[in-house]
C-alpha positions in Angstrom: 5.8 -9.6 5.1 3.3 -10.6 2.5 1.5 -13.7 1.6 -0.3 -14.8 -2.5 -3.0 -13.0 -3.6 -6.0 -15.3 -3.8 -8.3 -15.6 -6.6 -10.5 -12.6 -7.0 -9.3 -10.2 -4.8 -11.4 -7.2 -5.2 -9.7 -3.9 -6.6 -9.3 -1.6 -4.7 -12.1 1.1 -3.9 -11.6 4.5 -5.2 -12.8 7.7 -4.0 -11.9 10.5 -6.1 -8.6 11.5 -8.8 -5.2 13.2 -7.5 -5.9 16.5 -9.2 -9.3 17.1 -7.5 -7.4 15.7 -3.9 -4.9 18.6 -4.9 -6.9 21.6 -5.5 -8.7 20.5 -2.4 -8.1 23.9 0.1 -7.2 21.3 3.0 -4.9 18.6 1.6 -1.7 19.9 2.6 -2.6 20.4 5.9 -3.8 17.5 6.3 -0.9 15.0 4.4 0.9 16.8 6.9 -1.4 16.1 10.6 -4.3 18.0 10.8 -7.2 16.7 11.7 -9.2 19.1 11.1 -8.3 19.5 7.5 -8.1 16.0 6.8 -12.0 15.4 8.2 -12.7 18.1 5.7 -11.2 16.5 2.6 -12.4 13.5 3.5 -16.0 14.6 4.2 -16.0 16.7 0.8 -14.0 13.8 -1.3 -15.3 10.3 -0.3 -17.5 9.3 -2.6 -21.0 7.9 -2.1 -20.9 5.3 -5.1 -17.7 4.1 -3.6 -19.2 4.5 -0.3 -22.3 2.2 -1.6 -20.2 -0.5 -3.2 -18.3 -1.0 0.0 -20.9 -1.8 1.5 -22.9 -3.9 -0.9 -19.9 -5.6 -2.4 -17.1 -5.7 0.0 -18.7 -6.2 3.5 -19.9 -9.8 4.2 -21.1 -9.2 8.0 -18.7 -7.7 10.3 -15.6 -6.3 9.5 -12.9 -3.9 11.3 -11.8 -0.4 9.2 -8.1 0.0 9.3 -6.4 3.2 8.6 -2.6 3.4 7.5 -1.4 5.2 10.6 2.2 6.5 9.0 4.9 9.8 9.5 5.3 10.9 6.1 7.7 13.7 4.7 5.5 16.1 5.4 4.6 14.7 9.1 2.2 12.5 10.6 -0.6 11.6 7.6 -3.9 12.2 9.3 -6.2 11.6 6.2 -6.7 7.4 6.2 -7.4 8.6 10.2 -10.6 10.9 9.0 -11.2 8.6 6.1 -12.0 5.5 8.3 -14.0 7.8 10.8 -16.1 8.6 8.2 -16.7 5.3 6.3 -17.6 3.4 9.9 -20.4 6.2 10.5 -21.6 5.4 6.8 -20.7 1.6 7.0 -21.8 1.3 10.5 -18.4 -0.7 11.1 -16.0 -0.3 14.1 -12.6 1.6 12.5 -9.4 0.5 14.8 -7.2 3.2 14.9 -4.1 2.7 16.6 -3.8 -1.0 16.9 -1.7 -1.8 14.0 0.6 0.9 13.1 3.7 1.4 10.8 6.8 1.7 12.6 9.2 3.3 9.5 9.1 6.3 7.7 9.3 5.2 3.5 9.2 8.8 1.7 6.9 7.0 -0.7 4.9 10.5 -1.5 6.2 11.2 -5.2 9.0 8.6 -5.0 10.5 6.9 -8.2 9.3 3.3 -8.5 12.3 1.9 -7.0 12.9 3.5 -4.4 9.4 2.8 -3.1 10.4 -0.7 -3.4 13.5 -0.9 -1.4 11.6 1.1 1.3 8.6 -1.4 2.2 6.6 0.0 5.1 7.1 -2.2 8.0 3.5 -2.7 10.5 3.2 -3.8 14.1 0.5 -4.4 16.4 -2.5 -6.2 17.7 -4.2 -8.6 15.0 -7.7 -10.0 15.9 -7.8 -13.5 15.3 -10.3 -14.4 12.7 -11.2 -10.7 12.3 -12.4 -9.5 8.6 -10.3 -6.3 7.8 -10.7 -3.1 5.6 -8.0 -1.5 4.7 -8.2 2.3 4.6 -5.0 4.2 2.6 -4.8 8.1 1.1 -3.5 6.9 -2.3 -2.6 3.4 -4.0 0.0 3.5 -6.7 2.5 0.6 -6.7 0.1 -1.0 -3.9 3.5 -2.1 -1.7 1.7 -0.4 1.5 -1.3 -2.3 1.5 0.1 -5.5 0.2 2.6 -5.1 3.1 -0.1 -4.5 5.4 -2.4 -7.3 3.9 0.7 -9.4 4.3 1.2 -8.8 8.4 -2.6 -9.0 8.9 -3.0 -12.7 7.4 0.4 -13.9 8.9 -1.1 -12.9 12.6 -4.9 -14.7 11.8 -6.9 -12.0 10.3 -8.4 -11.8 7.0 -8.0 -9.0 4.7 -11.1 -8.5 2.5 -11.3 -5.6 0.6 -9.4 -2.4 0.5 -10.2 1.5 -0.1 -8.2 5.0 -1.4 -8.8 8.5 -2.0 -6.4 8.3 -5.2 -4.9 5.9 -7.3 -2.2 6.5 -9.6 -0.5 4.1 -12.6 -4.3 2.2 -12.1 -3.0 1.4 -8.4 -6.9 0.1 -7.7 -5.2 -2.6 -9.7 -3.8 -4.4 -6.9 -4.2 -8.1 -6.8 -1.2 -9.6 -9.2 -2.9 -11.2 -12.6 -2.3 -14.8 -13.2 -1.2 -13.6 -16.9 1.2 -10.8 -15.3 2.9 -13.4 -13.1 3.0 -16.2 -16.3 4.6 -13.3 -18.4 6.7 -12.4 -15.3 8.1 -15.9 -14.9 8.5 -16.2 -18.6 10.8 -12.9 -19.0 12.8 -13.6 -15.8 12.5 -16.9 -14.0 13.4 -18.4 -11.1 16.5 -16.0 -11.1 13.9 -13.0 -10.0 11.8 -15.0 -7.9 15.1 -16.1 -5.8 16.1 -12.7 -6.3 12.9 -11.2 -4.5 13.1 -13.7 -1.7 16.5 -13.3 -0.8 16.0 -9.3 -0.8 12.6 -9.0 0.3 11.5 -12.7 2.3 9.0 -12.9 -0.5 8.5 -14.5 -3.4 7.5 -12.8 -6.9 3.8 -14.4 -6.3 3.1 -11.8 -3.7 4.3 -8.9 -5.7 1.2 -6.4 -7.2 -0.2 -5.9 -10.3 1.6 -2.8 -10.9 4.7 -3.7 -9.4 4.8 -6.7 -11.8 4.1 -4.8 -14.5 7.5 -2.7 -13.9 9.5 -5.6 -13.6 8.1 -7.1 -17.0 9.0 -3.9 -18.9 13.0 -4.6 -17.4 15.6 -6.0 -19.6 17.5 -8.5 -17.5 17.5 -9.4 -13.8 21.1 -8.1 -13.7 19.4 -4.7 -14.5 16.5 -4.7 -11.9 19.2 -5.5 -9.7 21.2 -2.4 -10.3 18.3 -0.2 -10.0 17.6 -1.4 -6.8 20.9 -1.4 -5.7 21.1 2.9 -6.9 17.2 3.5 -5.4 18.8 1.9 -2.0 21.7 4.4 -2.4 19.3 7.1 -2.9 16.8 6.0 -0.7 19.4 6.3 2.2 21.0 9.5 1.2 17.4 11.1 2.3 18.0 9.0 5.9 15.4 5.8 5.0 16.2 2.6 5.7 16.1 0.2 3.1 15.4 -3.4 2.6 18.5 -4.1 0.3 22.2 -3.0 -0.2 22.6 -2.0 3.2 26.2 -3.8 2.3 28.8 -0.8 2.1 28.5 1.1 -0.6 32.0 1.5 -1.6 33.4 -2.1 -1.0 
């Protein structure tokens, strides 16, 4: 579920880079559900320029923080938990915990680029009506989770207004799709991608990301996107995950 990006949309805020997030003592731990560990990284890897824009730039009177609440490969992922913990002490904001949560397991975490696509994480919960919402993630690289999430929010009546990470990869803070990546899009592929996407994914190539855009600019031929999606979904469900397309059998 996901909706156009409107003019604008801010990048997303980010804390820190992936090697420092590695070396950290605590990250394992807490990718993989300790809470302890993960209000450690988070308390020694937010940063307080990011911290300060958030609250200068992206805050316009009240607003709700929203952690990714997700069971990764390596377990429950308790670090957007202790992220949004922290930020509402600093932000003074209320973080809702538990309200909206994501009800499938992708394997995103070091995933090729398709398969992240043909695994979109699926959300479900309580939406306040009217609310503004900050979304709180670990890491943005193809942006799929929080456009997802963004996507589910504004369907139910809230408003999605800004969005933060600990990491980015592939310039994932990126994550609002360029008018001159979509014309480029559109000029490469067409309506045959764009009725493509909404047959496989209910969503039109409008609502894609920045980054994942910019993969399917770089492919030859909608035949060929096709096929890798089609081997990522094969993949993808060789390691037990559900998948959004080719669920047809895989030997007819």
């Amino acid at each position: 579920m996901r909706v156009p990006w409107p003019l604008n949309f801010p990048d997303v805020v980010v804390h820190t880079t992936v090697a420092e997030r590695d070396n950290h003592p605590g990250y394992v731990l807490a990718k993989g559900g300790d809470p302890d560990a993960a209000f450690e990284l988070a308390f020694d890897l937010l940063n307080d320029a990011a911290i300060g824009f958030l609250g200068e730039e992206i805050v316009r009177g009240e607003a709700l923080l929203l952690p990714i609440v997700a069971d990764e490969t390596l377990g429950f992922n308790a670090i957007p938990d202790a992220m949004a913990q922290i930020l509402a002490r600093e932000l003074e904001l209320p973080a809702i915990v538990g309200e909206i949560v994501q009800t499938n397991k992708v394997g995103h975490t070091r995933a090729k680029a398709f398969q992240r696509l043909v695994t979109p994480a699926v959300f479900e919960g309580h939406v306040q009506p009217g609310a503004n919402y900050i979304l709180v993630d670990d890491h943005v690289g193809l942006g799929g989770t929080l456009a997802n999430l963004r996507g589910y929010i504004e369907a139910n009546g809230g408003h999605v207004i800004g969005m933060t990470a600990l990491t980015e990869s592939r310039d994932g803070r990126m994550i609002s799709l360029r008018p001159a990546t979509l014309d480029m899009l559109w000029d490469k592929h067409g309506e045959a991608l764009d009725h493509l996407w909404t047959d496989q994914f209910g969503y039109g190539i409008n609502c894609l990301t920045e980054v994942e855009a910019q993969i399917l600019c770089r492919q030859s031929s909608v035949e060929r996107i096709q096929d890798f999606l089609a081997q990522a979904a094969i993949e993808a469900r060789g390691r037990g995950l559900e998948t959004a397309v080719g669920n047809e059998d895989e030997n007819a």
